[in-house]
C-alpha positions as CSV (number, residue, x, y, z in Angstrom):
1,X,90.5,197.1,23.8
2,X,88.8,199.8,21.3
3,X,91.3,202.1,23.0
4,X,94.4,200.1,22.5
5,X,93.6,199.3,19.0
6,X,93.0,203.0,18.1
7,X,95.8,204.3,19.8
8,X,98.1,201.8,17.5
9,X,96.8,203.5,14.3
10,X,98.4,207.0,15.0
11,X,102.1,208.3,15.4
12,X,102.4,210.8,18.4
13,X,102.7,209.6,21.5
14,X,100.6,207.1,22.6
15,X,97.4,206.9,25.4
16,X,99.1,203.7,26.9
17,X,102.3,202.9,26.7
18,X,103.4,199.9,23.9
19,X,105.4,197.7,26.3
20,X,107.0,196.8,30.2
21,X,105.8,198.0,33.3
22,X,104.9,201.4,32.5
23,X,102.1,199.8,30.4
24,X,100.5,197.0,32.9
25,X,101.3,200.2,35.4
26,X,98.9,202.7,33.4
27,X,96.4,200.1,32.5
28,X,96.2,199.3,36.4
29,X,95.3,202.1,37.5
30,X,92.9,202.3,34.5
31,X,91.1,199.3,36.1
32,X,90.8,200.4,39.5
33,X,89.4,204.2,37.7
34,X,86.9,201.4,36.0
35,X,86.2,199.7,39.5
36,X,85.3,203.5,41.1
37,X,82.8,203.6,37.9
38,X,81.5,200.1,38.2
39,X,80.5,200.3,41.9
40,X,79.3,204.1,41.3
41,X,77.3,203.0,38.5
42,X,75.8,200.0,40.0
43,X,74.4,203.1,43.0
44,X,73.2,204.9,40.3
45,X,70.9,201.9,38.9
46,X,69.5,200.9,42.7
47,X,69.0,204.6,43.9
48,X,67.3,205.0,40.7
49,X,65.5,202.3,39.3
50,X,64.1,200.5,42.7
51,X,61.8,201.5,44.8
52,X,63.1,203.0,48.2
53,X,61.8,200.0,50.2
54,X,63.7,197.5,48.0
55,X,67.1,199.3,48.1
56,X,69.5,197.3,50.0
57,X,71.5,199.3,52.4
58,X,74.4,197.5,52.9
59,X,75.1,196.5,49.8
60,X,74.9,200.0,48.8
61,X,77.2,201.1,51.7
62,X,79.7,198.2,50.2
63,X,79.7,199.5,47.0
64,X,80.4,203.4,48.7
65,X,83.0,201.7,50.6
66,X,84.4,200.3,47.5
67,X,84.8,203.7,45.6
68,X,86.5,205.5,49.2
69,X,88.9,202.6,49.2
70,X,90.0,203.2,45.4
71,X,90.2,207.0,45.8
72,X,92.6,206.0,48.8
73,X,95.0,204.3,46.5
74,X,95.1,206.6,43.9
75,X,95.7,209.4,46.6
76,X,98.6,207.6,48.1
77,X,100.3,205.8,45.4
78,X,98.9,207.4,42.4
79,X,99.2,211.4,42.2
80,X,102.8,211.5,40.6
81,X,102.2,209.2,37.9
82,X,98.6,210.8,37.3
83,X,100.1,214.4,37.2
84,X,103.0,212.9,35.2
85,X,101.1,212.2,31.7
86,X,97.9,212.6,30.4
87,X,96.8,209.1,29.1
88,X,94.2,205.9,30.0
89,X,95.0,205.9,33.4
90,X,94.8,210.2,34.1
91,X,91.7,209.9,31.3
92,X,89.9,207.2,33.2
93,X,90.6,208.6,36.5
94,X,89.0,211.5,35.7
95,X,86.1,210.7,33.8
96,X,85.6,209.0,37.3
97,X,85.4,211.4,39.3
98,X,83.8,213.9,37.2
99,X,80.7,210.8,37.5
100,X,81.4,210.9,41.2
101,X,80.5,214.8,41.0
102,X,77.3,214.1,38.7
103,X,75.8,211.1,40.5
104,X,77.3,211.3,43.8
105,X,78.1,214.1,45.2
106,X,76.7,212.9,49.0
107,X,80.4,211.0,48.8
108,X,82.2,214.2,49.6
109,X,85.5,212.5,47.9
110,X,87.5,215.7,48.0
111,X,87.7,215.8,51.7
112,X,89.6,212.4,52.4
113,X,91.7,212.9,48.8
114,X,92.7,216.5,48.9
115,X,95.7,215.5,46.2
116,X,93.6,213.9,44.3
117,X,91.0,217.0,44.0
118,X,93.6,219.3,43.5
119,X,95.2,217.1,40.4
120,X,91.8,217.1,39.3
121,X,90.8,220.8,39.4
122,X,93.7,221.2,37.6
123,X,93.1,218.2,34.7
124,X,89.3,219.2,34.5
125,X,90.5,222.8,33.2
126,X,91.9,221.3,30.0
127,X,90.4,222.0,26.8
128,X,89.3,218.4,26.1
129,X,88.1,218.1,29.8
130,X,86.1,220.7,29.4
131,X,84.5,220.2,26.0
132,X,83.4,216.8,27.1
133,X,82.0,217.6,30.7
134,X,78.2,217.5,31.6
135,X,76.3,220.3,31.0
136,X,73.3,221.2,33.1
């Protein structure tokens, strides 16, 4: 909502488009970028924060199986429209997967989405990509 309301204050082209499909289209795949971080995130906190004899396996496998099945979509109905424009949905599909590579890179995404790694070796090369990417 921050996003929305922000991107309404400037002239240029906007991060998600003002009306019709093209907008609940972009904001779709926004969500399911959000549901790859969700699940991720949730990984993060019980790998993390619990002790190894409370994780819960197959909830954590669920939540894995989650993320694969989103990266699946985006590699078969999503690479066009990603490649196509660099707004919410390519922005929040990235940010994604860069988090994938940070916190999980056991997943091995890249082999079962080679589209998808190749739009985003290309997207993380940007200027803006690159100034805001984890530093070690």
């Amino acid at each position: 909502m921050i996003l929305d309301y922000l991107d309404q204050q400037h002239v240029g082209n906007p991060l998600i488009p003002r009306e019709g499909s093209a907008r609940w289209r972009r904001l779709t795949l926004a969500a399911l970028a959000d549901g790859i971080m969700d699940a991720s995130v949730t990984i993060r906190y019980e790998l993390a924060l619990r002790a190894p004899d409370k994780h819960w396996d197959q909830w954590l496998d669920a939540q894995r199986d989650k993320i694969r099945r989103a990266l699946a979509v985006l590699e078969a109905d999503a690479i066009a429209e990603l490649t196509s424009h660099f707004d919410i949905a390519a922005i929040s599909v990235a940010c994604a997967l860069g988090y994938l590579d940070l916190r999980h890179p056991d997943l091995d995404w890249r082999t079962a989405n080679p589209q998808l790694a190749a739009w985003y070796f290309e997207v993380s090369q940007r200027a803006s990509m690159l100034a805001t990417m984890q530093k070690f």
